[in-house]
N, C-alpha and C positions, 0 to 999 in steps of 0.2 A: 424630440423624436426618439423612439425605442429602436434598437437594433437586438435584431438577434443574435445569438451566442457566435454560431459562425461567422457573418458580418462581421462582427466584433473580432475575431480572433482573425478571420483577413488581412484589416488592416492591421495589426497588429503585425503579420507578414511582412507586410509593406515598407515599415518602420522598422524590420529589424536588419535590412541590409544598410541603413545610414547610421543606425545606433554601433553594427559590429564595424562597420568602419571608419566609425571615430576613434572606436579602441582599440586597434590592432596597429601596429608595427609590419611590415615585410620581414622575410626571414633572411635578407638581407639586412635590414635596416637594423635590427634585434641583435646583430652579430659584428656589427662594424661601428666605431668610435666616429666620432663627430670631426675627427680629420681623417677618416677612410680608413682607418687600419683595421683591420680584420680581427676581431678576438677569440679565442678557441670556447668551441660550445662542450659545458658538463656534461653529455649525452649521460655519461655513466650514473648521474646525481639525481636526473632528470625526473620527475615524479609526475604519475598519470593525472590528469584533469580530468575527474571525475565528478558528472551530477545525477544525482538523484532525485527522484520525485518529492517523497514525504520520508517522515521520520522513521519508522520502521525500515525502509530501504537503506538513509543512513547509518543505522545502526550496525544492520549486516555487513553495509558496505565494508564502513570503517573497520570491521571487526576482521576481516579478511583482506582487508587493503592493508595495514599498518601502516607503518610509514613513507610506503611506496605509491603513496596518494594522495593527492588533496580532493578530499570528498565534500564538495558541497550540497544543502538541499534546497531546491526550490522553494516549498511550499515554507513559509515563513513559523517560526516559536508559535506557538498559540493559536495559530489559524484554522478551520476546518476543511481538509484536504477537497474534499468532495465537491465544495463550492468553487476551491479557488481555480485560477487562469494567470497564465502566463503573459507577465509584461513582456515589450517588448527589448528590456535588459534582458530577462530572463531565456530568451529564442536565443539571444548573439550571445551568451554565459553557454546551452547547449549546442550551438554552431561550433564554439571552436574548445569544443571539447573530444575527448580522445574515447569515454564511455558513459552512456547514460544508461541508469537501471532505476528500470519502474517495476510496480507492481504488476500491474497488466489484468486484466478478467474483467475492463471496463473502469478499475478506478479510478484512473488518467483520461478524461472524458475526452480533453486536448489532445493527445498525445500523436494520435494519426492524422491530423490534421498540421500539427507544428511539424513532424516528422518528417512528412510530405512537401515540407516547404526548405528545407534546409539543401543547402550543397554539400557538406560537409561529407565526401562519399565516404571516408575512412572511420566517421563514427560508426564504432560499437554499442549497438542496442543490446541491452538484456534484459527479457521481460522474465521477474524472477518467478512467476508462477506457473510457467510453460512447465508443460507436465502432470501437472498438477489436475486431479479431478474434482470440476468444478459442480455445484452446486446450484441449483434453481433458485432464486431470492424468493419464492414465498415458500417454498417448502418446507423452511421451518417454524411457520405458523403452526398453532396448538392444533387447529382444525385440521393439519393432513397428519396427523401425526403416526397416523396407523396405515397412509400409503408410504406406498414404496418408493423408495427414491432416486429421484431420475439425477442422473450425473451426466457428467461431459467430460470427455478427455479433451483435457486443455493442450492441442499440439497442433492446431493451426493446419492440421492434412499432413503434418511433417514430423511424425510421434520421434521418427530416426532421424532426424538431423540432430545438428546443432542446438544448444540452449539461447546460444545467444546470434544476434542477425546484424549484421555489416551491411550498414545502408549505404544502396546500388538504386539512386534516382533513376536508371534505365530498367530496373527491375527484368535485369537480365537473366538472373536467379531469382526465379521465383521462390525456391524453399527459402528466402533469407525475407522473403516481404510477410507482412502480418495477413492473414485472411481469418479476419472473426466472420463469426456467423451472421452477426447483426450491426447493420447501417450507425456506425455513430451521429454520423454526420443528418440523416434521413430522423434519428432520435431528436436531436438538437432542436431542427425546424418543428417538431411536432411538440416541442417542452419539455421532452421528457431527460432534459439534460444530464440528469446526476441517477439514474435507472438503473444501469452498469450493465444496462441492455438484458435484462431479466435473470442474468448471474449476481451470485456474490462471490463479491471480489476478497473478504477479510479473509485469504488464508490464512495471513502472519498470525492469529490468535491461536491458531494449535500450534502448541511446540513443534507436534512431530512435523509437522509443514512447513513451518521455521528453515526447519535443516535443510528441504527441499530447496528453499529458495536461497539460504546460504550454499550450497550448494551449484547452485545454477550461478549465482553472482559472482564464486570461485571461477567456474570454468569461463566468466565473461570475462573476470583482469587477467585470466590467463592465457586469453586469446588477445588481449592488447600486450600484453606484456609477456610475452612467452618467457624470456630469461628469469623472472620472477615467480615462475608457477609453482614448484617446490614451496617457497617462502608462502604463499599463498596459500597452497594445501596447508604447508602448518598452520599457520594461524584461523585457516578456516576448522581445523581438526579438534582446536584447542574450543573454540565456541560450542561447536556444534557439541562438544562435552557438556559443554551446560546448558544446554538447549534439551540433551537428551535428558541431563539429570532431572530439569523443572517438567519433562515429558511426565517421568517417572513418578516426581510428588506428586503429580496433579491425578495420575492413576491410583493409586495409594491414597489420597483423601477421598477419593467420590466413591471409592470400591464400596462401601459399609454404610454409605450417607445413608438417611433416614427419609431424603425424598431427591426426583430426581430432576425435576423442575425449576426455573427458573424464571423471573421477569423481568425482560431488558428494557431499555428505552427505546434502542433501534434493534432489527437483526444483524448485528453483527457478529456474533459468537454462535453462528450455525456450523464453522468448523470444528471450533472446541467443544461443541454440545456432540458433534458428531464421533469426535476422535474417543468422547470420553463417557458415554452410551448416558448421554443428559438429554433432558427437551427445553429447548428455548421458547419462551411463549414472547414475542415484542409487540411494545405496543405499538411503535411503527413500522415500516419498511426499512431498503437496504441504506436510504439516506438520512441522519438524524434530524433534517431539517423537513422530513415531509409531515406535515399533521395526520395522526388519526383522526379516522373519522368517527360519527358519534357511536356509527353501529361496534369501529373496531374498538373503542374506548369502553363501550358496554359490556363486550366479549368477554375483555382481559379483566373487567371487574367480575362477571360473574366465574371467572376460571379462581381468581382469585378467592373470590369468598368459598367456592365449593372447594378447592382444595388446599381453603386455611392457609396461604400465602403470607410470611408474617415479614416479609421482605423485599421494595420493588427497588430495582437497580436504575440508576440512570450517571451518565459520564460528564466528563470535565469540560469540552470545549463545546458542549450548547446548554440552552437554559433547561432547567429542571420539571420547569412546573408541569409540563404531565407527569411524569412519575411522583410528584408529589402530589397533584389530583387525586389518582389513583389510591394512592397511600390513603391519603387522609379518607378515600370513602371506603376502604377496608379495612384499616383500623390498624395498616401497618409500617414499618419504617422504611426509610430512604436508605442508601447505600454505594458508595460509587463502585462499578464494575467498568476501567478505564478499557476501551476499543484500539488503545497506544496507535491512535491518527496522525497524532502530535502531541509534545509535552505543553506544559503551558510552565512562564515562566519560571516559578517558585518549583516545579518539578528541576529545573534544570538548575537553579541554584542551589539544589538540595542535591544533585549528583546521581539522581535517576536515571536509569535505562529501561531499558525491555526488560531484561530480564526481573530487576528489582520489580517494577512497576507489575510484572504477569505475576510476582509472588503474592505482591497483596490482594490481585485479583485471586489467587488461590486463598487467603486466607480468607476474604469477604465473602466466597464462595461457599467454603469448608461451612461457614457461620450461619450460610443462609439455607443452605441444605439441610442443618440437624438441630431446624427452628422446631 
């Protein structure tokens, strides 16, 4: 029998009140010896329990948390975010955590759904893109390339609140509850699970957007951790340096390119094409797992031969062969331009982050620009 994605992720509800309490201690029990004596708690040592969605979130997290965190990420080394769901380890891991920071603009297809189910009233939510103007997912098809671009202010009716939201299951305060525009839930049933409800979600691929979201994830450990927000500003201040300086290379190579196009495997680099006056042409949609179809497959070849494309891009954690299609009926090469979804192993063994990993996409860029 097939179930649905909802369905599915119900029970998974279900299953995670016996799972978190198989794991948990009383805060009693946590604090007292085995013949009753009372032990004195660290408070002062005591380090935030922090989860994250996917890698990119990590990243930030860590880089602004330091040592006053232990930052874990849900979506597992080498996985495809977009696809993946939450076990029911994974609910009772965000249950009795102290801050979760997601991407938010739909790329957490779960996420209002798991959210919705937890008691946890003291977790801190921070969705890092709040703020952030979001972007239509087919808009950066080569065919609109000359409308106008419709955006959305990412702020939920609440541009002046807060960045981050303290889930209140009485949803007493409303400015702290999520209100997207579009039914995830209502998407789910109709298939259209991994859509991101017709935004794209990939800010983190423009640097300058980066900072936003570092930024937003700052003021969320600092709303858990108020005594630590100084140390916090610093170390966010420090990143956000190199965030701004890979802003800067990446202005600095495309200013003089010799074209200004590009061919991705999915659309994800509609921010980066935006922040840095490029056109992204993909051959899919906002998810790297959905097929072109034969018409959009014909499209990107004849864009391709008319404007001598001697470069098609496709990424690390799904399989290549359309963009090698592609390639091979225009007579040009393959190249990976990585969407930093997640590392895959040998990335992590070699000591890769964001920001190394956005280099080489600068360089593969520089290269395929002044073919």
């Amino acid at each position: 029998m097939k179930f649905s994605k909802k369905a599915t992720l119900g029970l998974l509800f279900s299953l995670t009140l016996i799972v978190a309490g198989c794991g948990q201690k009383s805060a009693s029990d946590a604090n007292t010896t085995s013949t009753g004596t009372s032990v004195p708690v660290e408070t002062e040592t005591a380090k935030l329990n922090v989860q994250v969605s996917f890698y990119p979130m990590y990243e930030f997290t860590k880089n602004v948390a330091g040592d006053l965190a232990d930052v874990h990420t849900l979506v597992p080394a080498g996985m495809e975010p977009h696809d993946w769901e939450p076990t029911p380890q994974d609910i009772a891991s965000i249950e009795k955590a102290d801050v979760l920071v997601y991407n938010g603009a739909g790329m957490e297809s779960w996420m209002d759904q798991v959210t919705g189910s937890l008691s946890n009233a003291s977790l801190i939510q921070v969705e890092a893109s709040h703020g952030i103007n979001l972007l239509e997912g087919g808009e950066h098809d080569h065919h609109h390339e000359d409308s106008e671009a419709t955006e959305h202010h990412h702020d939920h009716d609440h541009a002046n609140e807060a960045t981050t939201e303290e889930h209140d299951h009485d949803h007493a305060d409303e400015a702290t509850t999520e209100e997207h525009d579009h039914d995830h839930d209502a998407e789910a049933e109709a298939g259209h699970d991994h859509d991101h409800g017709g935004l794209d979600p990939h800010v983190w691929l423009s640097p300058a957007l980066a900072v936003k979201e570092v930024r937003n994830i700052e003021a969320g450990l600092a709303q858990a951790a108020p005594e630590h927000a100084e140390q916090f500003k610093q170390n966010a201040d420090i990143y956000v340096a190199q965030l701004e300086s890979l802003d800067q290379d990446f202005k600095a190579a495309v200013a003089d390119s010799k074209r200004k196009d590009f061919i991705t495997q999915h659309a994800a680099f509609g921010y980066l094409a935006k922040e840095y006056g490029l056109q992204q042409v993909p051959i899919a949609g906002l998810s790297p797992e959905q097929e072109p179809s034969a018409a959009q497959m014909a499209s990107v070849i004849d864009f391709a031969k008319e404007h001598q494309v001697k470069t098609i891009f496709f990424e690390t954690l799904v399989s290549s062969k359309v963009s090698e299609t592609i390639a091979s009926e225009v007579g040009a090469k393959t190249a990976v331009l990585n969407p930093i979804e997640g590392l895959t192993e040998e990335e992590i063994a070699a000591g890769m982050d964001y920001v190394n990993v956005m280099r080489q996409n600068l360089e593969a860029l520089k290269l395929a620009l002044n073919e």
